[in-house]
C-alpha atoms as one frame of an Amber mdcrd trajectory, in Angstrom:
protein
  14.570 -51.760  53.360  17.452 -50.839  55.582  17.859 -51.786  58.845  17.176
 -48.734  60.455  13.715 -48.678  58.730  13.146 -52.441  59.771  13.732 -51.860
  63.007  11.316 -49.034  63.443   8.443 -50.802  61.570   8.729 -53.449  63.782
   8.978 -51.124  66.747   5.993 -49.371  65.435   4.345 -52.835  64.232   3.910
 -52.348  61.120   3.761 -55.534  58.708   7.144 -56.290  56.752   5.497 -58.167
  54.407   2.967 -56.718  52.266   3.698 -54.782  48.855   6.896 -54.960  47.265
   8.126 -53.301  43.598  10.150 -55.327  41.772  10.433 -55.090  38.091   7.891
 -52.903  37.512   5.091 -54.492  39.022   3.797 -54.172  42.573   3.572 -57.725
  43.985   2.614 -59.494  47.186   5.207 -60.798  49.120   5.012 -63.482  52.259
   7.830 -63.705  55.164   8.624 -67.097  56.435  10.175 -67.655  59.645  11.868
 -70.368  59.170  13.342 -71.128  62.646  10.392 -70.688  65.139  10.399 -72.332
  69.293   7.370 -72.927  71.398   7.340 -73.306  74.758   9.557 -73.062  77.526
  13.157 -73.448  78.517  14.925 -72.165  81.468  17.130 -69.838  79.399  15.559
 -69.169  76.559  13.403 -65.822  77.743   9.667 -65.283  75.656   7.630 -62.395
  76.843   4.500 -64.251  76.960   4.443 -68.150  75.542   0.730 -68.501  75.029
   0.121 -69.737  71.523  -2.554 -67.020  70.721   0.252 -64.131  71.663   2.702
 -65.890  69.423   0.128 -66.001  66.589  -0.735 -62.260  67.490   3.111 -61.198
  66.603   3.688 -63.025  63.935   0.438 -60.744  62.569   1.944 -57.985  64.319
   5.408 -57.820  62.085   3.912 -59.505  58.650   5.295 -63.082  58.925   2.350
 -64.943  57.143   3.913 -68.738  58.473   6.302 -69.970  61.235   8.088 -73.301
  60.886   8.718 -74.291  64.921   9.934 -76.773  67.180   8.959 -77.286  70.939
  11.802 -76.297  73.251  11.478 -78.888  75.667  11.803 -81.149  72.746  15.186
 -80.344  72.234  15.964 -81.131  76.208  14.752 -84.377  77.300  11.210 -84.261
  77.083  10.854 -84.805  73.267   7.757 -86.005  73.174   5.860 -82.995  74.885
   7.952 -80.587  72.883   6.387 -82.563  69.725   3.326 -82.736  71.121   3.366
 -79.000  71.999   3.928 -78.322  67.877   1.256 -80.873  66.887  -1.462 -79.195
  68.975  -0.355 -75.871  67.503  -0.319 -77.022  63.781  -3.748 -78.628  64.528
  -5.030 -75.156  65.847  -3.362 -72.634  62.746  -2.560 -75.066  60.055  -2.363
 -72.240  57.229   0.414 -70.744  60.123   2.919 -72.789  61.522   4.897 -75.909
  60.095   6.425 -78.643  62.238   9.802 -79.888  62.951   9.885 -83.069  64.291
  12.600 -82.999  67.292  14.493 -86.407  67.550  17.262 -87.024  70.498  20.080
 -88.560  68.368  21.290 -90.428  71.617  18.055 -92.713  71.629  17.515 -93.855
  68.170  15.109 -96.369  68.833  12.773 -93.313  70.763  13.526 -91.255  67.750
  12.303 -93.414  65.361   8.598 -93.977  67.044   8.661 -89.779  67.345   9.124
 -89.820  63.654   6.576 -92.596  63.194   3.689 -90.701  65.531   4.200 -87.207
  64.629   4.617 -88.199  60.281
């Protein structure tokens, strides 16, 4: 697919994944996103952050699973950006996968996200 043509089936919202042709055979093919945020941060601009609207894109332009972090996580509320991504992996667990966001600066805090969130 070229870019041109990916950028106007996701204008037109039409699924990337879907059917591929490769080697003679027509396959199924999934689309990972594997870099995903939730949330909010004062710079980092999302239309609309509701979890439901997020799930609704990813449909929208074929990617079949998002592997996220919680942007306030990576400021220095940690533990509500992880808790952010646990409630959404509880809610869509075939859909998203979690990062667990650590502040390298506290170690000790770090280690107890690690331990609550495994």
């Amino acid at each position: 697919m070229t870019t041109d043509a990916l950028r106007t089936a996701v204008h037109n919202g039409q699924p990337l994944g879907g059917d591929r042709f490769q080697g003679g055979q027509l396959e199924r093919s999934w689309i990972i996103d594997s870099h995903a945020h939730l949330g909010a941060w004062f710079n980092f601009p999302i239309a609309d952050r509701a979890l439901d609207a997020y799930v609704a894109l990813m449909d929208r332009v074929g990617i079949q699973v998002s592997c996220v972090t919680g942007l306030p996580a990576i400021g220095p509320w940690t533990h509500q950006g992880n808790a952010l991504v646990a409630q959404a992996v509880a809610r869509y667990p075939h859909r998203f996968v979690a990062y667990c966001t650590v502040n390298p600066h506290r170690p000790a805090e770090g280690r107890a996200e690690l331990e609550e969130w495994r």
